[in-house]
VOFI-303960 format. One line per 4 residues: number of its first residue (from 1); their letters; for each residue x, y, z negated of N, C-alpha, C. Coordinates in nm, 3 decimals, m for minus. Layout:
N
NUM = A = X,Y,Z,X,Y,Z,X,Y,Z  ...
END
This chain:
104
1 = XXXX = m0.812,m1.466,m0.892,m0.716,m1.424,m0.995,m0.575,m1.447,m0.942  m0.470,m1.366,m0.973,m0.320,m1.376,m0.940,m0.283,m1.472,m0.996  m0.203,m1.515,m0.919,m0.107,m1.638,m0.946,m0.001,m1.631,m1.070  m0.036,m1.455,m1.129,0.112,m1.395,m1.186,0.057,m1.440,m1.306
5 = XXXX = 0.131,m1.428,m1.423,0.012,m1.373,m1.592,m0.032,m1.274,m1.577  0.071,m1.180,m1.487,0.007,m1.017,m1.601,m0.078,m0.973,m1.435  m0.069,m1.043,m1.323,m0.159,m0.991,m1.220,m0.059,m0.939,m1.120  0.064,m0.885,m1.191,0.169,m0.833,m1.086,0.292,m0.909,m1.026
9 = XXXX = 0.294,m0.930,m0.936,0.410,m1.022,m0.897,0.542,m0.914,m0.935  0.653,m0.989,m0.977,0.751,m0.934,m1.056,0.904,m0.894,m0.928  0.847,m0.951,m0.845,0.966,m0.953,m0.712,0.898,m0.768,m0.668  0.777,m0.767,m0.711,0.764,m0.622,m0.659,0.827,m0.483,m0.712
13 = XXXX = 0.902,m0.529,m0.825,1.025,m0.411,m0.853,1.126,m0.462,m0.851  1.238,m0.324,m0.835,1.410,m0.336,m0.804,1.454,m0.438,m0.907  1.541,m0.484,m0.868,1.630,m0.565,m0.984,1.683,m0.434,m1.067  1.800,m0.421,m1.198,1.750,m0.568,m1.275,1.575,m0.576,m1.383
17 = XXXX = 1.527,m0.469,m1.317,1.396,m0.443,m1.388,1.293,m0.588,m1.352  1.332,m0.648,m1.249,1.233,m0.739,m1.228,1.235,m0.850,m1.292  1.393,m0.858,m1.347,1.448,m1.014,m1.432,1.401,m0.959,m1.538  1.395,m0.862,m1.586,1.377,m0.854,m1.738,1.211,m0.883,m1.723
21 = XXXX = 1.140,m0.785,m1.645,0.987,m0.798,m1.627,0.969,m0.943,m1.668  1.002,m1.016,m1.549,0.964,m1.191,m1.531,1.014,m1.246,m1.708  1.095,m1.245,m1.731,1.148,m1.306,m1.868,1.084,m1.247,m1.987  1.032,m1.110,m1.987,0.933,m1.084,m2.056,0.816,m1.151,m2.099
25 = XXXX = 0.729,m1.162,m1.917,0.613,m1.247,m1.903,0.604,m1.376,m1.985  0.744,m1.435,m2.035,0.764,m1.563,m2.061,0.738,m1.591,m2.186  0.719,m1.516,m2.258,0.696,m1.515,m2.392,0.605,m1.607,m2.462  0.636,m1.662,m2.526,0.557,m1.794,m2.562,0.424,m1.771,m2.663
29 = XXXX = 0.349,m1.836,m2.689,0.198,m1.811,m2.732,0.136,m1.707,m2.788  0.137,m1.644,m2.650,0.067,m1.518,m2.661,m0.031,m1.541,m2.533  m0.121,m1.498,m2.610,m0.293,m1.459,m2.490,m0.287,m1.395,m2.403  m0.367,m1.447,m2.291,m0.350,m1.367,m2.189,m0.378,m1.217,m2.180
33 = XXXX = m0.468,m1.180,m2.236,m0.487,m1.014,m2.287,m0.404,m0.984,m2.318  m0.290,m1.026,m2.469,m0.170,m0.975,m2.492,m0.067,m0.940,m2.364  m0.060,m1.056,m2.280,0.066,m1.064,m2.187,0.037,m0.934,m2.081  m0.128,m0.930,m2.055,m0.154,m0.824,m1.952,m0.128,m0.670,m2.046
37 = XXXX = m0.117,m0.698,m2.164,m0.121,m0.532,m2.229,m0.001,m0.520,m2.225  0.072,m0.629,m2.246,0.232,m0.590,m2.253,0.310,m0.569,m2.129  0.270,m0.665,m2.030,0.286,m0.578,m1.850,0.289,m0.467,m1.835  0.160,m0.431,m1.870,0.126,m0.274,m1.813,0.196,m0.208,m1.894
41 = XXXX = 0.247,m0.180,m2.014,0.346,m0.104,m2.109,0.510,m0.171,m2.062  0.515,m0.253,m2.028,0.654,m0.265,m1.913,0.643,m0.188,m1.794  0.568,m0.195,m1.720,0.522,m0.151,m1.631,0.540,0.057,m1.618  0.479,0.061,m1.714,0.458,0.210,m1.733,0.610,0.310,m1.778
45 = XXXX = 0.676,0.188,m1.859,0.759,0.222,m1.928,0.915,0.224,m1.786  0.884,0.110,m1.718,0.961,0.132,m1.596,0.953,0.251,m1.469  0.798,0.218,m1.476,0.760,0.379,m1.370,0.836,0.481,m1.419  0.832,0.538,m1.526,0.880,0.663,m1.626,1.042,0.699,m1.549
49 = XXXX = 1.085,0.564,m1.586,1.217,0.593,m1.578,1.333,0.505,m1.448  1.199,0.535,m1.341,1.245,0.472,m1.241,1.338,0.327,m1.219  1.268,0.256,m1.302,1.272,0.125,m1.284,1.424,0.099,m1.352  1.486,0.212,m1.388,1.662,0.198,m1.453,1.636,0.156,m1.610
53 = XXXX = 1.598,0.060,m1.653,1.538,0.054,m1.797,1.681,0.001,m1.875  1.800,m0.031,m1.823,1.876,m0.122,m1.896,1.947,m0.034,m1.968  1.971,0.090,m1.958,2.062,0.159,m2.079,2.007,0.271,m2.101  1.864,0.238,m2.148,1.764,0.358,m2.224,1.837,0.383,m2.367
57 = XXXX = 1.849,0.500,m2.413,1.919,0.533,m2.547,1.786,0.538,m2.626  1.777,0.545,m2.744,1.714,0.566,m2.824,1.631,0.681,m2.816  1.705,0.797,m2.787,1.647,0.959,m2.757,1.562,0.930,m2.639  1.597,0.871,m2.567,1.550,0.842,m2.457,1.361,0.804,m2.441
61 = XXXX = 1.406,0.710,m2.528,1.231,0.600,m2.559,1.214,0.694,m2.652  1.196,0.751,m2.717,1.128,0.826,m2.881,1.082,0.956,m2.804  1.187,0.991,m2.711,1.107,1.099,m2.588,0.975,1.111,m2.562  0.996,0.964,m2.454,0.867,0.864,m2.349,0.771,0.836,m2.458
65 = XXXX = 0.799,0.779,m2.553,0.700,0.795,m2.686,0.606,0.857,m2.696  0.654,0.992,m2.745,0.653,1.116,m2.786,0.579,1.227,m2.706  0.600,1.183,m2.581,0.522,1.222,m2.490,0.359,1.158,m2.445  0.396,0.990,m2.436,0.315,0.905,m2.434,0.225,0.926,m2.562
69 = XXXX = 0.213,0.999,m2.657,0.172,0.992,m2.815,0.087,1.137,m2.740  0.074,1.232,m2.671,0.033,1.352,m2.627,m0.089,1.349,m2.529  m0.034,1.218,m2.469,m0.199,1.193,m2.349,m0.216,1.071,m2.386  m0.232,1.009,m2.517,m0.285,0.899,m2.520,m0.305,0.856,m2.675
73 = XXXX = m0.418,0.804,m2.694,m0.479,0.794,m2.876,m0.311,0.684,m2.906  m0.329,0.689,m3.017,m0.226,0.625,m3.078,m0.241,0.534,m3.115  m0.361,0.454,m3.074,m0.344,0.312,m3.089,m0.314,0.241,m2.956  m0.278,0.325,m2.822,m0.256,0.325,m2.721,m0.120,0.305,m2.738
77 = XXXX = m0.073,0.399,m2.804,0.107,0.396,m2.774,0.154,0.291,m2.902  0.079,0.242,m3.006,0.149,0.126,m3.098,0.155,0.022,m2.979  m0.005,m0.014,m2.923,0.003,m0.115,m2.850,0.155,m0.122,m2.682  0.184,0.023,m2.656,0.313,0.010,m2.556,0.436,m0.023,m2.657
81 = XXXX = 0.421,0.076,m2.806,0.554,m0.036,m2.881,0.572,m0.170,m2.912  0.479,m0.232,m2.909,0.465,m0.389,m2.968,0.533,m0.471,m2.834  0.531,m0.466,m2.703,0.656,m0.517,m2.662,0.803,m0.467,m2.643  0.832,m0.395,m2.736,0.925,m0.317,m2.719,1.017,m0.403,m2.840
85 = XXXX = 0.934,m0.443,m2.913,0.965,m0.550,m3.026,0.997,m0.663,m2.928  0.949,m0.718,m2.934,0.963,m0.866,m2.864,1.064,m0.868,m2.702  1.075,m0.737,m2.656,1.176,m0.711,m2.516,1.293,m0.762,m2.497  1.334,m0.850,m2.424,1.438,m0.911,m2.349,1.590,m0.796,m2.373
89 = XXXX = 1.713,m0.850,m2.430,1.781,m0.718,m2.486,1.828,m0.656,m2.356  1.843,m0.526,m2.341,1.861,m0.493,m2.237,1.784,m0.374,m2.197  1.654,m0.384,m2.288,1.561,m0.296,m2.258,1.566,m0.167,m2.336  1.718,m0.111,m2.409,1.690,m0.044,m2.508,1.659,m0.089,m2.611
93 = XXXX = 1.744,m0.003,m2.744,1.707,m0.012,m2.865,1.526,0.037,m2.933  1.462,m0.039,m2.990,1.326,0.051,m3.020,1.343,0.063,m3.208  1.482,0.042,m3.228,1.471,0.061,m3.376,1.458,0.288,m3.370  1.384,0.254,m3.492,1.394,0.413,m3.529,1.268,0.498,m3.419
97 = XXXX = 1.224,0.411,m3.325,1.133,0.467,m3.192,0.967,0.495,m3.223  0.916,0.325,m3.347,0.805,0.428,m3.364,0.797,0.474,m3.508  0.888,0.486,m3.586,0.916,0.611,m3.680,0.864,0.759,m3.623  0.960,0.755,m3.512,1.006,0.930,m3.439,0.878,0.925,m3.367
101 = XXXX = 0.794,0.855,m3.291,0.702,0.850,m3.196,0.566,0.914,m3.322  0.575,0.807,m3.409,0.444,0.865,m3.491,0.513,0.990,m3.587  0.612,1.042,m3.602,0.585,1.136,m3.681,0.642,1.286,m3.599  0.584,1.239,m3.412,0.601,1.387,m3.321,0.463,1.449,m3.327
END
C-alpha cells in the first residue's frame, strides 16, 4: 500500500495544484474510502483543466459538471461535488455548481 492516503504522491503534479491536493488530503475524520473518492475527483477535476485549478469561475465548474453529469450516473458526479464543499479556497467557487450540474 502507498505511503500516500489517496495512493498518489502529491509532488507528482505542478504547483500550486499540488499544495492544494496535499492540504486537501488533510482533512480530518474522514475514511479512507472517502479521502480516496475525494483524490480521484481532485484528481480528475485537475486533469480537465490542466492542473490550473486556482481561478476556476463558476461557469467554468458547472461546465466540467455538466459535462461530467453526460458520461457518468449522477451519483458519480454528487460524489466529485462533495469535495468541492470541503476544498481548500482557491479551488473555485462551487456555490450555485450542483444546482446548474443537476438541472443540465
Amino acid at each position: 500500500m502507498s505511503e500516500f492516503v489517496s495512493g498518489v504522491d502529491p509532488a507528482s503534479f505542478p504547483e500550486p495544484f499540488a499544495g492544494l491536493y496535499r492540504s486537501h488530503l488533510q482533512l480530518k475524520g474522514l475514511r479512507p474510502k472517502t479521502v480516496g473518492a475525494y483524490a480521484r475527483a481532485m484528481r480528475r477535476i485537475g486533469q480537465h483543466f490542466d492542473y490550473e485549478v486556482t481561478a476556476l469561475s463558476p461557469a467554468q465548474l458547472t461546465d466540467y459538471f455538466t459535462q461530467l453529469k453526460a458520461s457518468h450516473s449522477w451519483s458519480g458526479v454528487k460524489l466529485d461535488l462533495s469535495p468541492r464543499r470541503a476544498a481548500p479556497s482557491g479551488l473555485g467557487s462551487p456555490r450555485g455548481t450542483v444546482e446548474a450540474a443537476a438541472s443540465a
